[in-house]
N, C-alpha and C positions, 0 to 999 in steps of 0.2 A: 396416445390420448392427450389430448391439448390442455393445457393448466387451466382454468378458474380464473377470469380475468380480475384482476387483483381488484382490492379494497383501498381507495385511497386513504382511507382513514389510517390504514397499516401499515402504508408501503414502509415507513422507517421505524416500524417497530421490533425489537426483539419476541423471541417464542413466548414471553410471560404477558407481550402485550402493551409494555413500554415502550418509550420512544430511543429507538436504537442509538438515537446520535446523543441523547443526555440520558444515560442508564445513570440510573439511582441517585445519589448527591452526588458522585463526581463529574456528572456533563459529561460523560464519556461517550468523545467525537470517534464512530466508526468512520472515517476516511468520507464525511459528509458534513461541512459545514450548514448554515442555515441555507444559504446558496442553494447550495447542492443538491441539501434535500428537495427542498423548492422545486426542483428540477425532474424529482424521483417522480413525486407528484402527481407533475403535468406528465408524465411520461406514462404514471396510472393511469389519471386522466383519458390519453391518447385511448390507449389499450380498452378500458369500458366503454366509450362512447366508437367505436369503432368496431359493429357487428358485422361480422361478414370476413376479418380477416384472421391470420392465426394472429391468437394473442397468445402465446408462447415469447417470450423475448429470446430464449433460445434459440428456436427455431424460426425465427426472423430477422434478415439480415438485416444491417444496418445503416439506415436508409441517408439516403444521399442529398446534401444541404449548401447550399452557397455558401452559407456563413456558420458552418459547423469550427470554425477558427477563431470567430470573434462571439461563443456562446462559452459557457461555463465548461471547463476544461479541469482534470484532477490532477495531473501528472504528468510532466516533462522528462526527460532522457535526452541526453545526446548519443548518436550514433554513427560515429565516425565523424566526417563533414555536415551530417544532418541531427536536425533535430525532428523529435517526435514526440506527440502529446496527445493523452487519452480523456475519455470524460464520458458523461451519460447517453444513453442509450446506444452505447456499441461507438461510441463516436473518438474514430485517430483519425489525426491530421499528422503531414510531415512536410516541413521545410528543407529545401536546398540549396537555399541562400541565408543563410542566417537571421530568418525570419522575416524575411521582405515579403515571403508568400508562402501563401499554405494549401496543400490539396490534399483533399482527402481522400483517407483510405479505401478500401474493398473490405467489408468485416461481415462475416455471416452468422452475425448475430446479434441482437440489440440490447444485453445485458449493460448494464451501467459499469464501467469500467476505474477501477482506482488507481493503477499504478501499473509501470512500464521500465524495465529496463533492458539495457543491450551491453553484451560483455563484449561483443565486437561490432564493426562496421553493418552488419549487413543481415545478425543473428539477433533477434532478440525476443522476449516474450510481454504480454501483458495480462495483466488477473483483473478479476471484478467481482462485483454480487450474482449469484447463483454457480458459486462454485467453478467461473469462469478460468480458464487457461488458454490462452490464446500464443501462437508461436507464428515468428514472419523468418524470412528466409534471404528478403532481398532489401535486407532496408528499411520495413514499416509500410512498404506499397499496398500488398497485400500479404493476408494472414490465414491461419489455421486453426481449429478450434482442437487440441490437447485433449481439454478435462472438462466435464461439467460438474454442476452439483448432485445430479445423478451417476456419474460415475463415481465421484467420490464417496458419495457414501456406503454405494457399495463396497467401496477399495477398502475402507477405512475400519467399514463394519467385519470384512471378512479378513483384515491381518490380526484384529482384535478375539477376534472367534476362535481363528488360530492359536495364538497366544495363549488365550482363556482355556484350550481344551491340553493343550498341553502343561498347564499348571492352573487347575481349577480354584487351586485353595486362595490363590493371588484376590486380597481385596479390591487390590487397585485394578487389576485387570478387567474384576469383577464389574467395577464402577463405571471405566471406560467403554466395556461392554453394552452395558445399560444405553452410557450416553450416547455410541455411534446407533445403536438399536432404535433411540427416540430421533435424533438426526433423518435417520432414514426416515419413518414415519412421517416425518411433518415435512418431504420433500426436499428439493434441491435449493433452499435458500439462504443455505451461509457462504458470506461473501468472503475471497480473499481479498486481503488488504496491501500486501506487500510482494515483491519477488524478488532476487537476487539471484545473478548467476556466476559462477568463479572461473569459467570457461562457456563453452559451447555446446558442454554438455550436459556439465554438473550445477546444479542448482536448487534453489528451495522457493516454496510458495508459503506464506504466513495467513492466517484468517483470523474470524470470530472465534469466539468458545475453545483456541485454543488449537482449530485445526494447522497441519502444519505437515505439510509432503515434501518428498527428498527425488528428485531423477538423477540418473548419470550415464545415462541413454540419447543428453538432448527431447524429451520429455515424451519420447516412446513410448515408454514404461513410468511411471512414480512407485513411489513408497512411502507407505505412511509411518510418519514419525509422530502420532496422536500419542504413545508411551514415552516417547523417547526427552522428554521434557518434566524440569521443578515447575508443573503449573496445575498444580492439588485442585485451584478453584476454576480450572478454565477459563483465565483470563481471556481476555482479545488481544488476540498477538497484531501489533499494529505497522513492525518494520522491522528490516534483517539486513544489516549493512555489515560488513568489515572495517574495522579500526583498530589500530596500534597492533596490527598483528593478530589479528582474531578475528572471528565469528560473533556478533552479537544480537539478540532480539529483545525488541520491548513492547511493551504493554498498558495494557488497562490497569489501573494499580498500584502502578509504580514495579511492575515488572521486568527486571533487567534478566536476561538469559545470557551465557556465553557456552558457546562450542567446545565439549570437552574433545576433540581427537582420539583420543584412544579408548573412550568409554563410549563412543559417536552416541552421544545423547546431549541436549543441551542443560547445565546444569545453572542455577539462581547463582546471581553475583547481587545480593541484596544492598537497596541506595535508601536511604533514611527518607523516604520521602514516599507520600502513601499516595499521590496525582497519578495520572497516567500521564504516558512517556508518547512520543508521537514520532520519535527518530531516535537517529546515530550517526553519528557523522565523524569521517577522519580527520583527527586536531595535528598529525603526525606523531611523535612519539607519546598520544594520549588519546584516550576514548574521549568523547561527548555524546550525554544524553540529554535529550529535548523536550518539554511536554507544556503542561496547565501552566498559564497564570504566569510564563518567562520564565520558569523553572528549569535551569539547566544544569548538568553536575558532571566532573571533568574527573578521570583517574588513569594514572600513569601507570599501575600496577595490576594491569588484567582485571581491573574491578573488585581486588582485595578492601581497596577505600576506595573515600571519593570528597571530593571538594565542591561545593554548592558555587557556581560564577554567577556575578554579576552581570548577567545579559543587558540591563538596560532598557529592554521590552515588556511593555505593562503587559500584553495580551498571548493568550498561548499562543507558543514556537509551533508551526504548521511542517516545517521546510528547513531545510539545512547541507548545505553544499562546501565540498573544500575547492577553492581554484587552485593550490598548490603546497606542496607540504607546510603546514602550519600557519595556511592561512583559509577560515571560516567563514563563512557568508550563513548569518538566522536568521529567516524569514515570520513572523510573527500575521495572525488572522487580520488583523486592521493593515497590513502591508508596510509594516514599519521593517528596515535594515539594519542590525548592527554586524559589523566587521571586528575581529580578531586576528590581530598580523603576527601574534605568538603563542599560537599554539591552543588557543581558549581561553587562558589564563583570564584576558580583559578583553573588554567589545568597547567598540567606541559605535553610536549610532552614523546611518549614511544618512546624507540630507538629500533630501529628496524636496521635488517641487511641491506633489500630492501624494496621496498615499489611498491605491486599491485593494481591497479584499484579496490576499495570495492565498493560493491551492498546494504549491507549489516552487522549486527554484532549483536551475541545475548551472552549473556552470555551460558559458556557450562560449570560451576561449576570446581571446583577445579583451580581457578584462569585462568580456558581458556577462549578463543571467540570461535565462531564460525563463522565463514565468509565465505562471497560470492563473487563473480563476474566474470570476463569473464573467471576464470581458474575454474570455477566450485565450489563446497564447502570445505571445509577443517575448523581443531582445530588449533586455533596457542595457544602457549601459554606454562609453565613448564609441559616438560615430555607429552607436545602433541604429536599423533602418525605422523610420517611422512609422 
């Protein structure tokens, strides 16, 4: 049964009807700049005005573009010698020159795409809106769809039900219940926002409202960890990086998570600061987190404390990259740089000629980035190619 060709009036809204990318007073950016959104749009747009084909973005693969490189891009990864970068409507590209040239992928399916990464050369995954998983095998040439928003909410709905029948009295289980119950309901359209994987097998997917699955199958199989997390209010789980020796995930909020191992739940490492968080990045012997407004806060201690830094950037941190132990590169929505050569502690700004709208930034070796956003991917950086 083919979905409902969407409403462009909605495409970026949450279930209550708001605009997904500024939920309530905090502007809380789902992995959708104004850009971006823009982009969702015309992508609605396509889908209504175009009778006669499937409008399913699912079930449609993802169509083939000269300049799907030089259009609005969400996420960068490097993957061995290459680089690969994701964006709307199903749209990877991958360089094998360090950005001299891009060609696009094979993807059978034209979900809007947020975020990609590769624990090795040749292995990696990327996630999107409608509950998207996607997994490549050779590099980012071509890929495989995992998960949808239809599977997951069955996966999600039915380890909850589980749970729930095995200790009925459980409030919270109770509550969980309810909410994969209404999830399923209103269809396959919460986005993951994040992925990380610590091998080739083992890894995690982050979402909206909190969703948040575990494989270690290389993504055969998932598991839902919708219980296994301090997130009472369903935050939006926005990124899942490793730093200073841990597991950590942030949020809508000001949501910090860290990995407890032996209780495998993620447990609240609370930061004084009520914004949402948009990263994590390793400072080496120190966590950093990222969000609203330049907002960044640094802690050497697993996240017992934390120290508020002086980033130096007026506009929210989008992007944040280590090129080498304790040294940071923050990327900021106006496309401003600032650098950290100890550890986080201080940023000094990069000068730069202009300054474009970033998505995006991953280290691409030899002191480059590699960057995203509305102008598509590219290398800045000494002796990057043009």
């Amino acid at each position: 049964m083919e979905r409902r060709a969407p409403d462009s009036s909605r495409c970026c809204r949450d279930r209550t009807g708001r605009p997904l990318a500024h939920k309530g007073d905090d502007m809380t950016r789902v992995k959708l700049t104004a850009a971006a959104c823009a982009a969702v749009l015309a992508s609605c747009a396509f889908a209504a005005a175009a009778p006669g084909v499937l409008t399913d973005v699912l079930d449609r693969p993802a169509m083939q573009s000269p300049i799907a490189a030089k259009k609005l891009l969400l996420s960068v990864a490097h993957a061995g010698d290459r680089l690969v970068a994701v964006g709307p409507r199903g749209h990877i590209v991958v360089s094998m020159d360090a950005g001299a040239t891009w060609r696009q992928s094979e993807v059978p399916l034209s979900s809007d795409l947020t975020a990609v990464y590769f624990p090795s050369p040749k292995v990696g995954w990327a996630v999107g809106h409608d509950g998207v998983v996607l997994a490549t095998t050779d590099g980012g040439v071509s890929w495989t769809k995992q998960l949808d928003g239809r599977a997951v909410n069955d996966l999600v709905l039915a380890d909850i039900e589980a749970k729930l029948a095995a200790d009925p009295e459980s409030v919270k289980l109770q509550g969980l219940a309810a909410e994969a119950q209404r999830n399923k309901e209103q269809g396959p359209d919460k986005p993951f926002l994040d992925v990380w994987f610590e091998n080739d097998t083992t890894g995690y997917v982050v979402g909206a409202y909190g969703l948040l699955l575990k494989t270690e199958d290389g993504g055969r199989t998932w598991q839902s960890w919708f219980d296994r997390e301090d997130n009472p209010r369903l935050m939006n789980l926005y990124s899942i990086r490793p730093a200073a020796g841990a597991l950590y995930i942030v949020g809508e909020g000001g949501t910090v998570l860290r990995l407890d191992p032996e209780a495998q739940r993620f447990v609240a490492v609370p930061v004084e600061y009520g914004g949402s968080m948009f990263g994590v990045v390793d400072a080496g012997d120190a966590v950093l987190v990222y969000g609203l407004r330049g907002n960044a806060f640094r802690s050497t201690d697993g996240g017992a404390t934390w120290t508020k830094v002086q980033t130096n950037l007026p506009a929210t941190i989008v992007s944040g990259t280590s090129l080498e132990p304790g040294t940071v590169v923050l990327a900021d929505q106006g496309g401003r740089l600032a650098l950290s050569n100890d550890g986080g502690l201080s940023f000094e700004m990069i000068p730069m000629q202009r300054h474009m709208p970033i998505t995006s930034i991953t280290d691409a070796g030899a002191g480059r980035l590699a960057v995203t956003g509305p102008f598509g991917a590219m290398v800045a950086g000494p002796d990057a190619p043009r």
